[in-house]
mmCIF file as gemmi writes it, N, C-alpha and C atoms, coordinates in Angstrom:
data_model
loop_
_atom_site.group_PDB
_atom_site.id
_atom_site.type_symbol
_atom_site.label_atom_id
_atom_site.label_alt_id
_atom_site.label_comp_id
_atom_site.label_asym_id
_atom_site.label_entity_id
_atom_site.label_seq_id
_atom_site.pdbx_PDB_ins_code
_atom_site.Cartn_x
_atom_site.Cartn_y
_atom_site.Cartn_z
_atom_site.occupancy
_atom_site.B_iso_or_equiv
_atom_site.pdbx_formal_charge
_atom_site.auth_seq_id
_atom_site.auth_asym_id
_atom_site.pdbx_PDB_model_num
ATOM 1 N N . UNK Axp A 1 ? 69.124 91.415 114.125 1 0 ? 1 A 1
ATOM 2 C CA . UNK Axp A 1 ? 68.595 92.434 113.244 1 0 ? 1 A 1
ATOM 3 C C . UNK Axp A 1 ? 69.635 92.875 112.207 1 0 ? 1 A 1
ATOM 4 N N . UNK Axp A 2 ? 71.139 92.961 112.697 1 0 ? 2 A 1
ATOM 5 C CA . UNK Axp A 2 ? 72.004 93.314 111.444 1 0 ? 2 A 1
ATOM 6 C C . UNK Axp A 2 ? 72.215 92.433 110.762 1 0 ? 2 A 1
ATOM 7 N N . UNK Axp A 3 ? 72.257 91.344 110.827 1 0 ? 3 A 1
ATOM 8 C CA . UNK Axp A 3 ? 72.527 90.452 110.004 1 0 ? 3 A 1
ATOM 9 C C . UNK Axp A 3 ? 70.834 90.241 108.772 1 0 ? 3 A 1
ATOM 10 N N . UNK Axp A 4 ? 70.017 90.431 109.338 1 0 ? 4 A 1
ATOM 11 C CA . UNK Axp A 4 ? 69.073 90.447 108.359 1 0 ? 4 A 1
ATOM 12 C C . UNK Axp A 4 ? 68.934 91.795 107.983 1 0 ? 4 A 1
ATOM 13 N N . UNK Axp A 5 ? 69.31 92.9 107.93 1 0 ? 5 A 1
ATOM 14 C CA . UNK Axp A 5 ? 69.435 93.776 107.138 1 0 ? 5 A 1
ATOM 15 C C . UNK Axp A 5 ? 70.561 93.542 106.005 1 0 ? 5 A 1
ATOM 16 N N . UNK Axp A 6 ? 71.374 93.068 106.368 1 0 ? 6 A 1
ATOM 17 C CA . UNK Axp A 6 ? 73.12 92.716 105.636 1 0 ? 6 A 1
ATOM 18 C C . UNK Axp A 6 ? 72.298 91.836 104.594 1 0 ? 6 A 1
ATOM 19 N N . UNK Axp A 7 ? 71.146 90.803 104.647 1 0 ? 7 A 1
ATOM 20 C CA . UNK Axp A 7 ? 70.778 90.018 103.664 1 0 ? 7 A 1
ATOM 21 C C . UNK Axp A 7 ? 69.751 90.121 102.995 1 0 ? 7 A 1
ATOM 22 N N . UNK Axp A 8 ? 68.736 91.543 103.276 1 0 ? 8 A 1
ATOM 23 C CA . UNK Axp A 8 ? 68.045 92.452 102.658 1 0 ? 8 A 1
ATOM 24 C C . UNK Axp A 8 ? 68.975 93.396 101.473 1 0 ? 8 A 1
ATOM 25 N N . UNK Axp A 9 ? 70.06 93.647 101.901 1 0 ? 9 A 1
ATOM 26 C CA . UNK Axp A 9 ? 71.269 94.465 101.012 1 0 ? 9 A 1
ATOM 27 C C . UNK Axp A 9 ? 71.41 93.412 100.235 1 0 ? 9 A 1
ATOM 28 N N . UNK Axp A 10 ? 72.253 92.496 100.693 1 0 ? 10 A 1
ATOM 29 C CA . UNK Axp A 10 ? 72.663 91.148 99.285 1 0 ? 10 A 1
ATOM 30 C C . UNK Axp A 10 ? 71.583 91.246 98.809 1 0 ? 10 A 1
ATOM 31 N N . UNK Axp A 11 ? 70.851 90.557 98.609 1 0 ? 11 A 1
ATOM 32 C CA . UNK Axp A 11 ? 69.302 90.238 98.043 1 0 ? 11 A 1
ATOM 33 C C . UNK Axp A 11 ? 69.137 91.185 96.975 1 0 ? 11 A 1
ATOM 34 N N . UNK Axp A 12 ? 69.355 92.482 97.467 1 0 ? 12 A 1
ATOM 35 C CA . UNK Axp A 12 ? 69.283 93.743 96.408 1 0 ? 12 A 1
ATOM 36 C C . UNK Axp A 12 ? 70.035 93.514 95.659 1 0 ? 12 A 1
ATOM 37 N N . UNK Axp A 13 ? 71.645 93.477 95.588 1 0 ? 13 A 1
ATOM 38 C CA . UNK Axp A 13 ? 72.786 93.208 95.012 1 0 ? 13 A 1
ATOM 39 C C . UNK Axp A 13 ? 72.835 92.035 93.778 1 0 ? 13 A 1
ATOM 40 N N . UNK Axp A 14 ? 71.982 90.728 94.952 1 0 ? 14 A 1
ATOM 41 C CA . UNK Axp A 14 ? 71.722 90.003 93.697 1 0 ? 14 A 1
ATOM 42 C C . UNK Axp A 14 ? 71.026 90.03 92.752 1 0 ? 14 A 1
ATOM 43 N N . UNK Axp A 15 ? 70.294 90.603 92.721 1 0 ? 15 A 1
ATOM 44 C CA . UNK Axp A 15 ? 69.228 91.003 92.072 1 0 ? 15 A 1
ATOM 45 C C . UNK Axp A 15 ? 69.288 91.639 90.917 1 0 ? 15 A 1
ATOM 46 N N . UNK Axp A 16 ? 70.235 92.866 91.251 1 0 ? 16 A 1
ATOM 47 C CA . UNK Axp A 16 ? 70.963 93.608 89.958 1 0 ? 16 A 1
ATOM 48 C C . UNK Axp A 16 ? 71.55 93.376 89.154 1 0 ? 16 A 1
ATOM 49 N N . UNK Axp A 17 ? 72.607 92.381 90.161 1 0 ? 17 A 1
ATOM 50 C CA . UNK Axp A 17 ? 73.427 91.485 89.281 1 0 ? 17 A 1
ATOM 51 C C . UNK Axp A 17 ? 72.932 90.574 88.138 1 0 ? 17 A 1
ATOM 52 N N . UNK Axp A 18 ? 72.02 90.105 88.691 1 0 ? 18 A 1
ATOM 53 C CA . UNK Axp A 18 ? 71.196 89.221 87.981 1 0 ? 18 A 1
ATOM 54 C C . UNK Axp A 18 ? 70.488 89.733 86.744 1 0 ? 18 A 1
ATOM 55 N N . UNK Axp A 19 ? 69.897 91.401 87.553 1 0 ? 19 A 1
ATOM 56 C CA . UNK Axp A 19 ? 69.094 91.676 86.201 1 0 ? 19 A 1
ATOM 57 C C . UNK Axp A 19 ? 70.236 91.783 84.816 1 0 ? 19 A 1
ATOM 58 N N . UNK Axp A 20 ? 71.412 92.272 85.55 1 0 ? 20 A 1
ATOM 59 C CA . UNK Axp A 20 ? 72.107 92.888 84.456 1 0 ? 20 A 1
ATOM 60 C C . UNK Axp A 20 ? 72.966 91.86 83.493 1 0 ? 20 A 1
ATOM 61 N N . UNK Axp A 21 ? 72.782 91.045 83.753 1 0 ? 21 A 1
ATOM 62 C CA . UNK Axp A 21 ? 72.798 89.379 83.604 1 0 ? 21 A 1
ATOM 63 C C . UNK Axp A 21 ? 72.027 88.937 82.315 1 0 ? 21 A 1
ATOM 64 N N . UNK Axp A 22 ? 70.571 89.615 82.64 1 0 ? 22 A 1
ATOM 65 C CA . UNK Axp A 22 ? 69.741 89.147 82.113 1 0 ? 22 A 1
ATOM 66 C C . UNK Axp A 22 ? 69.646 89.772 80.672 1 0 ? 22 A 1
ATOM 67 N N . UNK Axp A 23 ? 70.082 91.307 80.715 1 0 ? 23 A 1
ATOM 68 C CA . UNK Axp A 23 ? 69.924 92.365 79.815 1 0 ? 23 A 1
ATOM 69 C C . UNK Axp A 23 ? 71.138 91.861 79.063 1 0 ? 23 A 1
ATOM 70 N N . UNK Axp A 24 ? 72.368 91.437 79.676 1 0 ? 24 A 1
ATOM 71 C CA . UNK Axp A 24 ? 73.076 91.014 78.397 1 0 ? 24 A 1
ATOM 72 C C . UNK Axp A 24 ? 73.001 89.619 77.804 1 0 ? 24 A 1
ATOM 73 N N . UNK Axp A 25 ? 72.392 88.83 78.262 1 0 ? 25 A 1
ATOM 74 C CA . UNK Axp A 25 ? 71.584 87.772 77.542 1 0 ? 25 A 1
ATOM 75 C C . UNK Axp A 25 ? 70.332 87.495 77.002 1 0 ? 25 A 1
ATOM 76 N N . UNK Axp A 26 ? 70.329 88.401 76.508 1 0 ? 26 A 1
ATOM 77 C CA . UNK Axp A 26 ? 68.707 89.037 76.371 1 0 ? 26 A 1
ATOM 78 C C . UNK Axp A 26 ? 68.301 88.569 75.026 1 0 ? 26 A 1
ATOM 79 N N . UNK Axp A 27 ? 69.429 88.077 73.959 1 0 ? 27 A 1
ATOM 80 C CA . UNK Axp A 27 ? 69.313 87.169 73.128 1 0 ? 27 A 1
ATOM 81 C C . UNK Axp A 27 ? 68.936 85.946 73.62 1 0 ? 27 A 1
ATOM 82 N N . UNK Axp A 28 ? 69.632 85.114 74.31 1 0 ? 28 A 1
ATOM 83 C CA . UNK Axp A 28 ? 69.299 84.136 74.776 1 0 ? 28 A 1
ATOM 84 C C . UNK Axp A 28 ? 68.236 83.523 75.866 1 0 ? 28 A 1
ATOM 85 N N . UNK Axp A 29 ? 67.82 85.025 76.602 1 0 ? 29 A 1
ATOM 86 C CA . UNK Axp A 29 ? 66.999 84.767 77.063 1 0 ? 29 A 1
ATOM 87 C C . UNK Axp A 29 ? 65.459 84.806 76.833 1 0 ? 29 A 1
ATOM 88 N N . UNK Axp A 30 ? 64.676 84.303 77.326 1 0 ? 30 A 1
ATOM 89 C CA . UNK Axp A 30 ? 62.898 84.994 76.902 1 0 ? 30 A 1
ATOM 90 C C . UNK Axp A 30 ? 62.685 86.157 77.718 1 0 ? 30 A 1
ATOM 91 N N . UNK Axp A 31 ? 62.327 86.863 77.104 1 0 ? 31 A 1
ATOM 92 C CA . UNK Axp A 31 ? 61.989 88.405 78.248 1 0 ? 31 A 1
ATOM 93 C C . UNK Axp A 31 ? 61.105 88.28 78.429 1 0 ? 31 A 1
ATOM 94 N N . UNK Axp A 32 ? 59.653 87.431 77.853 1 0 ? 32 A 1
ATOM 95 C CA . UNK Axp A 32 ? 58.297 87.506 78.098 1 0 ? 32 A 1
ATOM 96 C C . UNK Axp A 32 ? 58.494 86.47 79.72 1 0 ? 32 A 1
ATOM 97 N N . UNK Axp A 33 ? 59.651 85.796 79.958 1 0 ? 33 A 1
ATOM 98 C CA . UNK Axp A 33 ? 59.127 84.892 81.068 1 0 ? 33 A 1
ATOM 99 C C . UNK Axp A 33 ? 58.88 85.779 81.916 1 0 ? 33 A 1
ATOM 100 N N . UNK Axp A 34 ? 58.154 85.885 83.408 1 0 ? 34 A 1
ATOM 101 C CA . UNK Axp A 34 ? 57.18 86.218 84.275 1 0 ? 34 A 1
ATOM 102 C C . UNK Axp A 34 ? 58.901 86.741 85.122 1 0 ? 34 A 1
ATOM 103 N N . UNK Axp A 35 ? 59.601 85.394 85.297 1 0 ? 35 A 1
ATOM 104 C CA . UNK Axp A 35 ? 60.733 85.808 86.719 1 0 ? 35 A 1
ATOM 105 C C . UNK Axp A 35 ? 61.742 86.556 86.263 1 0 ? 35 A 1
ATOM 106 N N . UNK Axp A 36 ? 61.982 86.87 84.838 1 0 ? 36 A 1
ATOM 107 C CA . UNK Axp A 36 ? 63.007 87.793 83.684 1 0 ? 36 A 1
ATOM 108 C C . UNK Axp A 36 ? 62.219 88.685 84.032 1 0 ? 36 A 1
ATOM 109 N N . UNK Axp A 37 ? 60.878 88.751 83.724 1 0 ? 37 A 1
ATOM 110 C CA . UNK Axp A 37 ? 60.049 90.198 83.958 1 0 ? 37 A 1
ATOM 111 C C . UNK Axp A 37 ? 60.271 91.084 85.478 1 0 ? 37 A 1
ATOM 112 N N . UNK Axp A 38 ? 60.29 89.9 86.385 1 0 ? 38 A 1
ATOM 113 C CA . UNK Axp A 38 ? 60.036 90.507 87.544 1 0 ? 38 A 1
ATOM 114 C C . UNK Axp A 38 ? 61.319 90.872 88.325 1 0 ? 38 A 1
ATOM 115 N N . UNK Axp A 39 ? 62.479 90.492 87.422 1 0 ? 39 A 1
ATOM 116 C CA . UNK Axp A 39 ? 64.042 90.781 88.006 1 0 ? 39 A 1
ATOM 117 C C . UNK Axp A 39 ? 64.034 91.735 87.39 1 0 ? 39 A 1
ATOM 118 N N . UNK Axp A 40 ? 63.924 92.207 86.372 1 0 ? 40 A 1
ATOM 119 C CA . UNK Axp A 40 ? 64.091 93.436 85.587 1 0 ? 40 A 1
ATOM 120 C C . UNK Axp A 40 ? 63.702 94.412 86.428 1 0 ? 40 A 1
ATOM 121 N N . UNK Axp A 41 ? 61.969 94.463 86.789 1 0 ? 41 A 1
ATOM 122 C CA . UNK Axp A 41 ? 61.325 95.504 87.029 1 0 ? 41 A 1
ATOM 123 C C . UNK Axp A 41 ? 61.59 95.577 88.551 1 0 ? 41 A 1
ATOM 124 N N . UNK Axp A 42 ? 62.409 94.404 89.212 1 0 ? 42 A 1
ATOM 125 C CA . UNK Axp A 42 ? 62.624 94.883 90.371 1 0 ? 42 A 1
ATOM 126 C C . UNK Axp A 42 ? 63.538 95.444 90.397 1 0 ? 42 A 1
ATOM 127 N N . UNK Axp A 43 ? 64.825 95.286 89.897 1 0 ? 43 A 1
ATOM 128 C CA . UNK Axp A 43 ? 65.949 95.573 89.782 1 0 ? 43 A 1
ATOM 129 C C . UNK Axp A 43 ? 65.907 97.415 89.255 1 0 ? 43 A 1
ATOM 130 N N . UNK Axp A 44 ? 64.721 97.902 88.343 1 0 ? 44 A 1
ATOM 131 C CA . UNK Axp A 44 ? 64.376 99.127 88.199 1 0 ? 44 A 1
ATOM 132 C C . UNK Axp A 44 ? 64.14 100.056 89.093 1 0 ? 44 A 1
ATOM 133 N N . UNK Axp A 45 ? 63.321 98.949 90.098 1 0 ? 45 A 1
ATOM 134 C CA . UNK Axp A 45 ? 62.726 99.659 91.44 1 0 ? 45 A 1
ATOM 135 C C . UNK Axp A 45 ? 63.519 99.757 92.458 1 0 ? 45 A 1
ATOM 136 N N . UNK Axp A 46 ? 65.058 99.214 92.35 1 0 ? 46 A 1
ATOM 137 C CA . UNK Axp A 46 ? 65.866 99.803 93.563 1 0 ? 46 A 1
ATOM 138 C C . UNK Axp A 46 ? 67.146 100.076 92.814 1 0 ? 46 A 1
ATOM 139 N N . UNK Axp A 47 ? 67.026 100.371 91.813 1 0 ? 47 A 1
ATOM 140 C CA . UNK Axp A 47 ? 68.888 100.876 91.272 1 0 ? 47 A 1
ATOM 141 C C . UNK Axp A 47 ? 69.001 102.371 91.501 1 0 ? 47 A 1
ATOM 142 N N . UNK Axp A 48 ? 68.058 103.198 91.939 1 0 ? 48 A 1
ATOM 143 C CA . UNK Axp A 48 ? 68.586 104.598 92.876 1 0 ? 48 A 1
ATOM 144 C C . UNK Axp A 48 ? 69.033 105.125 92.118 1 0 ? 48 A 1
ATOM 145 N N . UNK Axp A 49 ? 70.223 106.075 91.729 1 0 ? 49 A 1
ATOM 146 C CA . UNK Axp A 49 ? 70.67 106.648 91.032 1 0 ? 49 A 1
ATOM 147 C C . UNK Axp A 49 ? 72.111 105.933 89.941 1 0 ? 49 A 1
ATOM 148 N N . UNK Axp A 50 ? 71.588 104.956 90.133 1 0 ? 50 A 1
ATOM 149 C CA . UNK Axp A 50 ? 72.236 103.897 89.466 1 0 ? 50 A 1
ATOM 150 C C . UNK Axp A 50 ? 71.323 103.387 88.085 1 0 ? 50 A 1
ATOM 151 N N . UNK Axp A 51 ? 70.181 104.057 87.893 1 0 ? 51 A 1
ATOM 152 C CA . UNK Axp A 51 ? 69.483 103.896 86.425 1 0 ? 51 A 1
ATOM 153 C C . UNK Axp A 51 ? 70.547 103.712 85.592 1 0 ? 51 A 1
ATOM 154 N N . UNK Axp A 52 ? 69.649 102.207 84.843 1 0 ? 52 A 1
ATOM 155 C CA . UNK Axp A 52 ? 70.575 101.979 83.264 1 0 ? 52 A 1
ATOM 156 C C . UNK Axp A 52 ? 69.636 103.222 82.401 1 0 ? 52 A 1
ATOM 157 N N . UNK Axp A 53 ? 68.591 103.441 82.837 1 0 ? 53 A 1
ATOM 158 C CA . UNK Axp A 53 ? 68.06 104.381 81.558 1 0 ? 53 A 1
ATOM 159 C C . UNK Axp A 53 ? 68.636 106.069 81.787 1 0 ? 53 A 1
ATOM 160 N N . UNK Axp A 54 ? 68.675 106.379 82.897 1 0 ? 54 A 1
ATOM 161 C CA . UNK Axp A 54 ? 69.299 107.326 83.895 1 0 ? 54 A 1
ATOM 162 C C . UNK Axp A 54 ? 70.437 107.376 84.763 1 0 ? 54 A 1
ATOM 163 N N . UNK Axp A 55 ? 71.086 106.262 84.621 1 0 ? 55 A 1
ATOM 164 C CA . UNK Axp A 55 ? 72.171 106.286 85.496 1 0 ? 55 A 1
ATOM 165 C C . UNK Axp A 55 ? 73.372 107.664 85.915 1 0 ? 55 A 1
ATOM 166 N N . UNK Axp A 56 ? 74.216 107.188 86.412 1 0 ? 56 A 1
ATOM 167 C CA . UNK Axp A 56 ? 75.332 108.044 86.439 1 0 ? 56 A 1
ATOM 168 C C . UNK Axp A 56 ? 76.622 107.942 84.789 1 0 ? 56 A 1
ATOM 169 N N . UNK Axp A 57 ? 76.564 106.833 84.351 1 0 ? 57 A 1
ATOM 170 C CA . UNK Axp A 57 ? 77.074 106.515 83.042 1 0 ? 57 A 1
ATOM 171 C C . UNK Axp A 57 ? 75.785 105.937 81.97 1 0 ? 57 A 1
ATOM 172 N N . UNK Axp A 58 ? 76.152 106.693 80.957 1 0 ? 58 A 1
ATOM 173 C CA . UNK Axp A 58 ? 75.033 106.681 79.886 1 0 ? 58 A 1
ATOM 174 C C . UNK Axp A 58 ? 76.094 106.406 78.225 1 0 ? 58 A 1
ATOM 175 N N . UNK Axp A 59 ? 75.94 105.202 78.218 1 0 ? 59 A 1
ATOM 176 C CA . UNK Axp A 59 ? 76.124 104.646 76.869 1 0 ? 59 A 1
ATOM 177 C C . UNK Axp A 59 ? 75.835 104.955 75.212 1 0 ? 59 A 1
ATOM 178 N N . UNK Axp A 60 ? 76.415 104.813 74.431 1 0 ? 60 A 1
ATOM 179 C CA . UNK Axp A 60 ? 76.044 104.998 73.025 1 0 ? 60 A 1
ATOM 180 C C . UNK Axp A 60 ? 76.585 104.017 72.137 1 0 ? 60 A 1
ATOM 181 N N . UNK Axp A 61 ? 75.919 103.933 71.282 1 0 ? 61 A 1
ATOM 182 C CA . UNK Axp A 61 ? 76.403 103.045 69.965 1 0 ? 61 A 1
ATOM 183 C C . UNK Axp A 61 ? 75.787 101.527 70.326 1 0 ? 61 A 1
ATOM 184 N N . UNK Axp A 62 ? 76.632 100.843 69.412 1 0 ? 62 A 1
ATOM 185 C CA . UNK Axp A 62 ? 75.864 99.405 69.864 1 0 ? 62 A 1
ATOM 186 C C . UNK Axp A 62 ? 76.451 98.717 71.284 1 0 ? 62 A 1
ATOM 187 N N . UNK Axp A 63 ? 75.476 97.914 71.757 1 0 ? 63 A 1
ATOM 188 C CA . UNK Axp A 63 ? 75.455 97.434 72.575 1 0 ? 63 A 1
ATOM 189 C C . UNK Axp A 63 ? 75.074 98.06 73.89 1 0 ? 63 A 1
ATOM 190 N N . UNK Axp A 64 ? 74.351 99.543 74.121 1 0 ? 64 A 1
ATOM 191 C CA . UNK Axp A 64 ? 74.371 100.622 74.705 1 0 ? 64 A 1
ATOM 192 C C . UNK Axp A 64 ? 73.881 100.022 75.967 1 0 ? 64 A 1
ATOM 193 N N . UNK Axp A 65 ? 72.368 99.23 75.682 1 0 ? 65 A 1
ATOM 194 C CA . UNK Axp A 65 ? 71.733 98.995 76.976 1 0 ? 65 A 1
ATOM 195 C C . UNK Axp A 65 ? 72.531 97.8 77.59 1 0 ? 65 A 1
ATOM 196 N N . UNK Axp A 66 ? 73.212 97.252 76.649 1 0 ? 66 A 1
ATOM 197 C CA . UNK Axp A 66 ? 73.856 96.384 77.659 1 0 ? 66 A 1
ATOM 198 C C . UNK Axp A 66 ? 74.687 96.977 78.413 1 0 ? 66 A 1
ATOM 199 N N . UNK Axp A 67 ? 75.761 97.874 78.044 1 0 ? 67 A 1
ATOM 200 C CA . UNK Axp A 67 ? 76.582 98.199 79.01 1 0 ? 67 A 1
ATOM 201 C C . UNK Axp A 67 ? 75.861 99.376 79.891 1 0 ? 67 A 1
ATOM 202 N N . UNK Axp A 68 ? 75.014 100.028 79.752 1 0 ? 68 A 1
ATOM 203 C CA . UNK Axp A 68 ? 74.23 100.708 80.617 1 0 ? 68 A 1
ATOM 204 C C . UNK Axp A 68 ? 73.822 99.902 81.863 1 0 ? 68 A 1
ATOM 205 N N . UNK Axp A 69 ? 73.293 98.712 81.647 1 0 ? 69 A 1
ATOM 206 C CA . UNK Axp A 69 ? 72.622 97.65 82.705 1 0 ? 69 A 1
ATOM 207 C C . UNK Axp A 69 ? 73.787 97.189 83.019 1 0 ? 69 A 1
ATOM 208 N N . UNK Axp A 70 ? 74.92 96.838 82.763 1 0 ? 70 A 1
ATOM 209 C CA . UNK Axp A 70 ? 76.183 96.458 83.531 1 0 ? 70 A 1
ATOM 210 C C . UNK Axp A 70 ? 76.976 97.039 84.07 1 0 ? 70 A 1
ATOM 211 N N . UNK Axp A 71 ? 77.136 97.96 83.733 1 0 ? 71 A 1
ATOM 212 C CA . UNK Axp A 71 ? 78.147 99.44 84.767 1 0 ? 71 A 1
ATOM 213 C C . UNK Axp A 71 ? 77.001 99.808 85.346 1 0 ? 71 A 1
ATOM 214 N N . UNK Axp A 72 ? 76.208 100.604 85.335 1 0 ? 72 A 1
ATOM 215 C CA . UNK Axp A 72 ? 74.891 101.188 86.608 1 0 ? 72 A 1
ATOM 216 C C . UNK Axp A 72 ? 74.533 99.965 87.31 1 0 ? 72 A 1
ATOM 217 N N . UNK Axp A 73 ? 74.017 99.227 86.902 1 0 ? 73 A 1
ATOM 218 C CA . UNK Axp A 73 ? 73.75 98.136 87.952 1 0 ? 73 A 1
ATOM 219 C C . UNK Axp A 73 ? 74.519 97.551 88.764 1 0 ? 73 A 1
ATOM 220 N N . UNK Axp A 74 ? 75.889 97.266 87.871 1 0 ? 74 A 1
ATOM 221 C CA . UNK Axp A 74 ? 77.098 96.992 89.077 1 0 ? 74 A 1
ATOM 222 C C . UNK Axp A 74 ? 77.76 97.948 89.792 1 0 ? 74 A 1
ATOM 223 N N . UNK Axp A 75 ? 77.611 98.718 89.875 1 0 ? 75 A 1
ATOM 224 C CA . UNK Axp A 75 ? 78.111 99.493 90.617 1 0 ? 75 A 1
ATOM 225 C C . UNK Axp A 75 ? 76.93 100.082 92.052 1 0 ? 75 A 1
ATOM 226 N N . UNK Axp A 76 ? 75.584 99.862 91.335 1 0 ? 76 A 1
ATOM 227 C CA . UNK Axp A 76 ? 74.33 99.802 92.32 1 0 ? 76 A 1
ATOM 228 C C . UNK Axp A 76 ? 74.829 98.39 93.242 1 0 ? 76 A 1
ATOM 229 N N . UNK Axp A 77 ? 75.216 97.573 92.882 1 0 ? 77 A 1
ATOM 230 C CA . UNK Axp A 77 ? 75.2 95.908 93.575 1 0 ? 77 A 1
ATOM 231 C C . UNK Axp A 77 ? 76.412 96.2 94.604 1 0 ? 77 A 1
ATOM 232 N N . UNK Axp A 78 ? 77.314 96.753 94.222 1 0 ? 78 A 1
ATOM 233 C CA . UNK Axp A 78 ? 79.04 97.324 94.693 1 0 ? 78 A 1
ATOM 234 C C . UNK Axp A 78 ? 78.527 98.035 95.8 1 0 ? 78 A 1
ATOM 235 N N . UNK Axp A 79 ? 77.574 98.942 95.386 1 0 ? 79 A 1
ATOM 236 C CA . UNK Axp A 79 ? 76.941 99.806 96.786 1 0 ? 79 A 1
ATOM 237 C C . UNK Axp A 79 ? 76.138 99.158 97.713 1 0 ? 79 A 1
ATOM 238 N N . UNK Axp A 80 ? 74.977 98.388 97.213 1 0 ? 80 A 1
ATOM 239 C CA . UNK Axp A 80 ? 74.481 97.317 98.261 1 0 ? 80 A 1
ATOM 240 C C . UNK Axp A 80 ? 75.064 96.836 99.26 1 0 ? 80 A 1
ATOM 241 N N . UNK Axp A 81 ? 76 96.525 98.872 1 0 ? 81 A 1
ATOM 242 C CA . UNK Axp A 81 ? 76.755 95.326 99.45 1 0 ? 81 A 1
ATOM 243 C C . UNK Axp A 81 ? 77.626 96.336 100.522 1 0 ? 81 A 1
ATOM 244 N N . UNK Axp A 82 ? 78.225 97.092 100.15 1 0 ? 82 A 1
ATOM 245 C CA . UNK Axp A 82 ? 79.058 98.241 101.265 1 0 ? 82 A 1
ATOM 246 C C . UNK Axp A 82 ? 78.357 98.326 102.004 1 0 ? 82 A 1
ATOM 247 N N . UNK Axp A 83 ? 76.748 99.157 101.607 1 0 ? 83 A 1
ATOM 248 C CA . UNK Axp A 83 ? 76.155 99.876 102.527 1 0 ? 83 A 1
ATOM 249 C C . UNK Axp A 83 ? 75.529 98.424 103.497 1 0 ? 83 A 1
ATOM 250 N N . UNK Axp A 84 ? 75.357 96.969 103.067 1 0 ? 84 A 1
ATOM 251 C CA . UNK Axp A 84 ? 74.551 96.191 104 1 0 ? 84 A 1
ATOM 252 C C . UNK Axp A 84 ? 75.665 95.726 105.462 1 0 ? 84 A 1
ATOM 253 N N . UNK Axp A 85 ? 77.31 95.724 104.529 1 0 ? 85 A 1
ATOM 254 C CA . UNK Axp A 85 ? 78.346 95.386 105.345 1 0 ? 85 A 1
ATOM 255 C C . UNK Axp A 85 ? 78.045 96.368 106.525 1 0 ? 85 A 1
ATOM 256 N N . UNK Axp A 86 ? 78.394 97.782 106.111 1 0 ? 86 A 1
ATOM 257 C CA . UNK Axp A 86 ? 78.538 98.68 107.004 1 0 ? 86 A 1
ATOM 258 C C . UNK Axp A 86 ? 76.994 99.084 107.988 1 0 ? 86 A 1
ATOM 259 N N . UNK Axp A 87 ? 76.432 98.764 107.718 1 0 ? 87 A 1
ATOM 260 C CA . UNK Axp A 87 ? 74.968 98.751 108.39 1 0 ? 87 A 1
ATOM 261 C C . UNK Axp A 87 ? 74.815 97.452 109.266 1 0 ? 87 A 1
ATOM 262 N N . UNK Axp A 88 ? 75.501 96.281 108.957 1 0 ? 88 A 1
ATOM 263 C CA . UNK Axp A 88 ? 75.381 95.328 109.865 1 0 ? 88 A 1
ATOM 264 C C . UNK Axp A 88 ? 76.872 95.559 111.38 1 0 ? 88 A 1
ATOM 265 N N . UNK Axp A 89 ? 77.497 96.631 110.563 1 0 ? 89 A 1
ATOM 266 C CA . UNK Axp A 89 ? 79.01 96.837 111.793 1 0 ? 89 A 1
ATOM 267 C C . UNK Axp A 89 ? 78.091 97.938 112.887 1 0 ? 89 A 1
ATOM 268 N N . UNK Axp A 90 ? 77.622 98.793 112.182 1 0 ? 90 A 1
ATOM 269 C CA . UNK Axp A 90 ? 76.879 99.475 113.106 1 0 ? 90 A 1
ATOM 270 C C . UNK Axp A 90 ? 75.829 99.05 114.382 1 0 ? 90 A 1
ATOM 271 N N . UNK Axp A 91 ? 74.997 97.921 113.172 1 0 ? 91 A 1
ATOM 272 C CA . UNK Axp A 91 ? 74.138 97.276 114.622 1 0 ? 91 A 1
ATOM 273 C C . UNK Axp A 91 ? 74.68 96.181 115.064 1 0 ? 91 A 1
ATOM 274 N N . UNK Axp A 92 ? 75.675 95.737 115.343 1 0 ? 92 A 1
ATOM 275 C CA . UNK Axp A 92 ? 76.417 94.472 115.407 1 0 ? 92 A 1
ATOM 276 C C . UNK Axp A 92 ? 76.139 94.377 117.165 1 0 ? 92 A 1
ATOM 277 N N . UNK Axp A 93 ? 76.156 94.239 117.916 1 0 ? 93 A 1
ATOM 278 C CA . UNK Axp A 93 ? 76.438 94.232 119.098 1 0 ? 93 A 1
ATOM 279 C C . UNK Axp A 93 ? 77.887 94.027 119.46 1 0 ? 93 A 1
ATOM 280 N N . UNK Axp A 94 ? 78.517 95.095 120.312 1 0 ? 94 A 1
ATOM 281 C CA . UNK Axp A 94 ? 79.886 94.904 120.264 1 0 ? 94 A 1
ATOM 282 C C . UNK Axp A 94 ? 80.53 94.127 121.679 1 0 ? 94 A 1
ATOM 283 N N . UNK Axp A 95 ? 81.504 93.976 121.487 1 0 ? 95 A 1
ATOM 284 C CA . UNK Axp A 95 ? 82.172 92.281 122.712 1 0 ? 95 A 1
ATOM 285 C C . UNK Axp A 95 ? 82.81 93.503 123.309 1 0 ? 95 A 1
ATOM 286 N N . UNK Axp A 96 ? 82.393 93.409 125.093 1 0 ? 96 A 1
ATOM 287 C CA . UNK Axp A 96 ? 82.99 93.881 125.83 1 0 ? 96 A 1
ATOM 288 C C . UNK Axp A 96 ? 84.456 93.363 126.347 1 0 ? 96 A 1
ATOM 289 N N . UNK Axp A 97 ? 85.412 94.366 126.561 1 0 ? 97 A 1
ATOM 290 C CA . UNK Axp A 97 ? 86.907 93.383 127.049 1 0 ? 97 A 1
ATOM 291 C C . UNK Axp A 97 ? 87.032 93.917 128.603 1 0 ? 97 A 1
């Protein structure tokens, strides 16, 4: 069970990463594709208080949403990843000596 929670966390992590990936290639990328669409809007649906539109750091000038989607999101992915580590130490089953 901890170990598939630990890869429910990554999963999240990648995800962000990815979206935020996506937002700064956003020239190069198509935003109309379906799996750009659906990393985005997932990546919306679990960045917590890590919003690029709301985040904890809020950008100006050019390039805003990009670095909005790359600091909030990475730092959402930074947390994933702690909280899946430390959630898999908790249910880990521990070795008796």
């Amino acid at each position: 069970m901890s170990k598939i929670l630990r890869v429910i966390f990554l999963f999240f992590a990648v995800v962000l990463a990815l979206g935020a990936f996506l937002i700064a290639a956003r020239d190069n990328v198509s935003q109309s594709n379906e799996i750009v669409k659906f990393v985005k809007h997932f990546a919306d649906a679990v960045d917590g208080p890590f919003s690029r539109d709301n985040g904890i750091f809020k950008f100006s000038g050019k390039n805003a949403e990009t670095k909005d989607a790359v600091v909030n999101w990475g730092i959402a992915a930074i947390v994933y990843l702690a909280i899946g580590r430390y959630v898999q130490h908790l249910l880990a089953p521990r070795k008796r000596r």
